[in-house]
Structures are given as structure tokens and as C-alpha cells.
C-alpha positions in Angstrom: -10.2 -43.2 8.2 -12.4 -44.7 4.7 -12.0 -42.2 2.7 -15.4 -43.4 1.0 -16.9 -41.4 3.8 -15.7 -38.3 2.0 -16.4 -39.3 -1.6 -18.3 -37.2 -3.6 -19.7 -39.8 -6.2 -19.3 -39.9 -10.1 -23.2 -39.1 -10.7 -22.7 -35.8 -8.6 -19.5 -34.8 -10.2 -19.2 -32.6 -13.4 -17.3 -34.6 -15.7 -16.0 -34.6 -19.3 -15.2 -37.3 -22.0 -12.0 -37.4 -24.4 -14.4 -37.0 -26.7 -16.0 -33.8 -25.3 -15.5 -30.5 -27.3 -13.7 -27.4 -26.6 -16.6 -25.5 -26.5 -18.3 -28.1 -23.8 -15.5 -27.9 -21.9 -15.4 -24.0 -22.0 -19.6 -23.6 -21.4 -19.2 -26.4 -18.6 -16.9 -24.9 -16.7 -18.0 -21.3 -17.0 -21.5 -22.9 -16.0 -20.6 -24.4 -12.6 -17.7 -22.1 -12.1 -14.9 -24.4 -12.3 -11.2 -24.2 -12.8 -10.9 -28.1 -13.9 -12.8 -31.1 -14.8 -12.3 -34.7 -14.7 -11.8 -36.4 -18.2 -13.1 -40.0 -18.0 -13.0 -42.7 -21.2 -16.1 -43.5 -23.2 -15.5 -46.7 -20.9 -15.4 -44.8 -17.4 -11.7 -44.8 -16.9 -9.7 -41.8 -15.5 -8.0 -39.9 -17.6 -6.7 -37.2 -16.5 -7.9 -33.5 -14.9 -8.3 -30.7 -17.9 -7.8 -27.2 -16.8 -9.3 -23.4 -17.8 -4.8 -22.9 -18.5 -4.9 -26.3 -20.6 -7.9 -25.0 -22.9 -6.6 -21.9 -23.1 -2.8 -22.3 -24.2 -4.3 -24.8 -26.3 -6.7 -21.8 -28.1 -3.5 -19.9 -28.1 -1.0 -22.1 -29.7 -3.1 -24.3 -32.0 -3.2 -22.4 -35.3 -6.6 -22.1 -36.5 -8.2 -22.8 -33.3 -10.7 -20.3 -31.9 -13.6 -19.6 -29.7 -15.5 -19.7 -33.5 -14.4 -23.0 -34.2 -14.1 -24.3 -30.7 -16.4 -27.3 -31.1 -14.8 -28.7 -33.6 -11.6 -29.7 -31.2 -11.8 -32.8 -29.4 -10.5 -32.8 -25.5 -8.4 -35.8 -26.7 -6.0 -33.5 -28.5 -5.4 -31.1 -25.9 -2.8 -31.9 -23.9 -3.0 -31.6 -20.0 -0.5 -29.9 -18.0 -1.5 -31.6 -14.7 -1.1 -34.9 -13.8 -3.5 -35.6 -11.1 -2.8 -39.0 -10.5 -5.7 -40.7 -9.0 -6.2 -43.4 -5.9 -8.0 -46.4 -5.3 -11.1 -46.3 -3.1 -9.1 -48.4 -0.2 -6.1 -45.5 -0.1 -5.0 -43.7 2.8 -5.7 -40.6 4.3 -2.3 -39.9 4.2 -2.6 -40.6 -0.1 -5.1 -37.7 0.1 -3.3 -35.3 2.0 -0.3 -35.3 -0.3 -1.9 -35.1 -3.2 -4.1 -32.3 -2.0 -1.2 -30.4 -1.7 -1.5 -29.7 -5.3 -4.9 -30.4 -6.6 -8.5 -29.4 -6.1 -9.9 -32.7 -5.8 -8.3 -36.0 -6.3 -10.1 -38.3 -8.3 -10.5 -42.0 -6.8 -11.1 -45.4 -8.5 -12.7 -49.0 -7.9 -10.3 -51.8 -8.2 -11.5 -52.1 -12.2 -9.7 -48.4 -13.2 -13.3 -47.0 -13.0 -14.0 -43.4 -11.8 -16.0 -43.7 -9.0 -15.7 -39.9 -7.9 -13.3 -37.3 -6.4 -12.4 -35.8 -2.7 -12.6 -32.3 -2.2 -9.6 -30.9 -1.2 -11.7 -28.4 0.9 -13.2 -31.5 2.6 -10.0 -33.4 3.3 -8.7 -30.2 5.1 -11.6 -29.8 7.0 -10.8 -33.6 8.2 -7.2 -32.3 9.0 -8.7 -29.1 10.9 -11.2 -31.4 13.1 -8.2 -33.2 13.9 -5.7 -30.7 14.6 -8.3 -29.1 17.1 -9.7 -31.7 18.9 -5.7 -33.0 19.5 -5.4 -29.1 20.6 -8.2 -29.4 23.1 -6.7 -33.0 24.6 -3.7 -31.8 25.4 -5.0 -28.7 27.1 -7.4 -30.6 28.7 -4.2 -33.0 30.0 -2.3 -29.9 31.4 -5.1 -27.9 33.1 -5.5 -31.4 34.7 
């Protein structure tokens, strides 16, 4: 399956820049309700995925950091835990699934390192379910016949 039929593209998904705030971050998140964010270049390249945890242990061991002062910290020097590695648009569903396992979404890129978007993890298991059902109903299908 294409997984471009799942992609949720980059204009519909809440992202951030390196050279995003703290505080934009924070009031982003809390906004939409999110737990992370994609962090793309000035360019458009991935970065990486920022979590609520990464801001937070950032506030907490960063001496003079605060919620005060929160805007005047750049997303470019707080680390991130996570390494959600993303895929190209042409992976496999297989790619998707594994790194599913771990992530919320997985971001996906063009064949120039842009971001072009993310799949839900919620989608991509919702793929799985369709297809763990319907090969449910087959094969009772096959024995009552």
C-alpha cells in the first residue's frame, strides 16, 4: 500500500522551527493538545520531534530558564530525547509499522529531505485492524465453506 494515501500533509500539520521559542512551543502545544511537534529547518528539512518531557527537563535543568523567561530560549538549544527518524514518501508499510511502535506519528519526506507531512500512528493501526479483520472474515468464510 502508498502510504501517500495516509499522509497528513505539511500545511495541516502543527509544526515548529529551530528557531521557534520555548514559550511557542509550550502555548502550541497546550493549544492543540499535543504531546510533540515536528521541528523543521528555516529550509523545510526534518529535524527532529520535540516533546512536552524535552521542554520540560529542559526548564528544569537549564539554570535561569523559566516559564518568565521562556521566550527567550530557542528550540535549537533544547535537546531532544527522541529520535523519530523519518521516511521517504516511497517507504513501506512495513517502515511505518515499526516505527509506530514508538512514535505518535512518523514524519515522511520527498526525495529533497523536505517535510512533506506525518502518518498518524492511530491511522496506520486502523490500516492494520482493517486488515487483520477482513483476513479473519476470509478464513472463516473458507471453513464454513
Amino acid at each position: 500500500m502508498n502510504i501517500a494515501f495516509f499522509l497528513v500533509p505539511k500545511h495541516e500539520v502543527v509544526c515548529l522551527t529551530n528557531q521557534s521559542t520555548l514559550r511557542q512551543a509550550l502555548e502550541r502545544m497546550e493549544f492543540h493538545r499535543y504531546t510533540a511537534v515536528p521541528v523543521l529547518s528555516e529550509a523545510g528539512h526534518y529535524i527532529g520531534t520535540i516533546t512536552e518531557g524535552d521542554l520540560l527537563w529542559y526548564l528544569k535543568n537549564t539554570e535561569g530558564a523559566s516559564f518568565e523567561n521562556a521566550h527567550r530560549h530557542l528550540l535549537s538549544s533544547i535537546p531532544m530525547r527522541m529520535q523519530n527518524h523519518p521516511v521517504p514518501i516511497d517507504a513501506k508499510m512495513e517502515d511505518l509499522i515499526t516505527k509506530a511502535k514508538t512514535q505518535n506519528f512518523v514524519p515522511v519526506i520527498d526525495d529533497r529531505k523536505q517535510f512533506i507531512g506525518i502518518v498518524r500512528r492511530s491511522d496506520i493501526i486502523e490500516y492494520c485492524a482493517k486488515q487483520l479483520f477482513s483476513a479473519a472474515t476470509v478464513s472463516a468464510t473458507k471453513q464454513q465453506g
